[in-house]
C-alpha positions in Angstrom: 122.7 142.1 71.3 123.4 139.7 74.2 120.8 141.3 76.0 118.1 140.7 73.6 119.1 137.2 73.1 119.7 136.4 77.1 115.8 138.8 77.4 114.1 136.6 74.6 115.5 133.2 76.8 114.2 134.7 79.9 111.1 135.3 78.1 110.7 131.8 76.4 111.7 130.2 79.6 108.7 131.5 81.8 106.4 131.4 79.1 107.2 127.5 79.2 107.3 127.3 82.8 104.0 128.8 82.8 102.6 126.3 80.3 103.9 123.2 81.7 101.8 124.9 85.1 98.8 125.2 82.6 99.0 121.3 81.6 99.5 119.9 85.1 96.0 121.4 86.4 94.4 119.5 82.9 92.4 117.0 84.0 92.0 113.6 81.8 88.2 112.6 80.3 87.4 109.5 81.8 83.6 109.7 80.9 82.3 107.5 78.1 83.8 107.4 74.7 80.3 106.6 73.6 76.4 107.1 74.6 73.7 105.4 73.0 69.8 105.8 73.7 67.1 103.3 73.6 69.1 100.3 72.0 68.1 96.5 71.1 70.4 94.0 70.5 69.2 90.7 69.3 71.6 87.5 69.8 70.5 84.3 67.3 71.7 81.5 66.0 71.4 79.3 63.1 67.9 81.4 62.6 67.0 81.5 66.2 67.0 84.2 68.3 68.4 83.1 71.7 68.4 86.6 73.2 67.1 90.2 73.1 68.2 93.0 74.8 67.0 96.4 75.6 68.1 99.5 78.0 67.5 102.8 77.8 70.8 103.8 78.3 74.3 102.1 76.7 77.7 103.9 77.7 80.5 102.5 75.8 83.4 103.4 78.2 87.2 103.9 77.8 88.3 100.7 78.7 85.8 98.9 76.1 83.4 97.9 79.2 79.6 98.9 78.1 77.9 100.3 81.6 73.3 100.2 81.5 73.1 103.0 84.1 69.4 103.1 83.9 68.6 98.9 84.1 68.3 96.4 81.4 65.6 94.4 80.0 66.8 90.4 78.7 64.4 88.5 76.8 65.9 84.7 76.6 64.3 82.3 74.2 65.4 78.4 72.9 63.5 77.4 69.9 60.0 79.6 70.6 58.5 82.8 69.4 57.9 83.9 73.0 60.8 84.0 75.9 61.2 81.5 78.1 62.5 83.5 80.8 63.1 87.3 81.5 66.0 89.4 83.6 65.4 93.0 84.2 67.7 94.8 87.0 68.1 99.2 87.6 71.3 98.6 86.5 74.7 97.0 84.8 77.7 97.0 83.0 79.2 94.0 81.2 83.0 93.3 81.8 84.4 93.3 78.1 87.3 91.2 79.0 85.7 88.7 81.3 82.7 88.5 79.1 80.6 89.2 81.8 77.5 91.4 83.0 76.9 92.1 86.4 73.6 93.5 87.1 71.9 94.6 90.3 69.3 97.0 91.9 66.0 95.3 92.5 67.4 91.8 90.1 64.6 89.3 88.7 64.8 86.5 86.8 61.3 85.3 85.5 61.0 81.7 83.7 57.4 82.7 82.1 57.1 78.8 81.0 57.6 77.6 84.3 55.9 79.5 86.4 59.3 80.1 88.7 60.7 83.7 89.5 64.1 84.7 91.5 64.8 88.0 93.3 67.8 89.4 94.4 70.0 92.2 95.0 72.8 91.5 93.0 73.3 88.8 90.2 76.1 87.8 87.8 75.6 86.7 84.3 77.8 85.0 82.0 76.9 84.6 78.3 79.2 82.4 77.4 78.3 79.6 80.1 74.3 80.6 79.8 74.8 81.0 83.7 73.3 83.3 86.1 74.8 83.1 89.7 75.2 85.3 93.2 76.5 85.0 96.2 73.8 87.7 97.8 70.5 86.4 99.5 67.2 85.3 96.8 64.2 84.4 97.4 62.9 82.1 94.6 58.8 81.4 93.8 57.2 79.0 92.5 53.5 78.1 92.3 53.7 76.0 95.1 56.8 76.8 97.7 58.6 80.1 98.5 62.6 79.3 99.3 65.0 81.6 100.4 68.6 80.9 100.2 71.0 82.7 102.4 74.2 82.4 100.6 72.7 82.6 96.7 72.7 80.4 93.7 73.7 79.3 90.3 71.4 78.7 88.0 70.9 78.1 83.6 70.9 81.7 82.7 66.6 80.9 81.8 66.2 79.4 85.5 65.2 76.5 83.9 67.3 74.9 86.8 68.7 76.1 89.7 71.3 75.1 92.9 70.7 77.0 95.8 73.1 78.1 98.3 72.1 77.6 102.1 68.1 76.9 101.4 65.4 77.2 103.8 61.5 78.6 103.5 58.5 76.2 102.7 59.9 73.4 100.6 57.8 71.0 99.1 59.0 67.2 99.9 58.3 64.7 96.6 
């Protein structure tokens, strides 16, 4: 009888040990907790749509963060049918707890009314604020003057108006 008992503990014992081997090589899931395809969100307020987006791709990931692995597409409008500006990028993720998006890969920001477009590599925008703003080189055009500025910008989020950091390029002088 104490043989079978002190075999059935030997035998529960390795059969743990072996488990507790098995659990050690699992290896978390840190992928999304959520894909969507082709979505739009529309933003409005008091029955005015202020923004639209689009992306092909939305992951919604652990952490809350939403990530835009294949670009994004923003439509902002103030009290018009038609946008007054447009930001497309190959990619970004917005920053849940910041409230935040930073987008980059081939970054423009096109103000359709005014004629005015900004480039860049690398861009952060903030919702909230309705500001757009880098640190990385742009290159802004207008319909009369081409400025580069070395050290970025910050900007309304529907470059409407602008500051750039460390200007140069062909400036015209009012």
């Amino acid at each position: 009888m104490k043989r079978l008992i002190f075999l059935s503990m030997f035998v529960l014992f390795f059969s743990c040990v072996k488990d507790k081997e098995v659990v050690e090589k699992v290896i978390p899931y840190n992928g999304p907790m959520m894909i969507a395809e082709n979505i739009e969100t529309i933003y409005s307020d008091s029955a005015y749509t202020k923004l639209k987006l689009e992306a092909p791709v939305q992951y919604v990931l652990q952490n809350n963060n939403r990530e835009f692995p294949q670009g994004i597409y923003v439509e902002f409008f103030d009290k018009g049918a038609d946008p007054k500006a447009i930001l497309t990028a190959n990619y970004a993720i917005f920053y849940k707890d910041q409230n935040l998006y930073k987008v980059s890969g081939k970054v423009i920001v096109d103000n359709k009314r005014e004629g005015k477009k900004l480039s860049t590599e690398e861009l952060f925008w903030s919702p909230v604020t309705s500001k757009i703003y880098t640190d990385k080189f742009v290159i802004i055009q207008t319909p009369s003057e081409t400025i580069l500025g070395d050290y970025g910008l910050d900007a309304k989020q529907d470059f409407s108006s602008y500051s750039i950091h460390g200007p140069h390029g062909n400036l015209s002088v009012k």
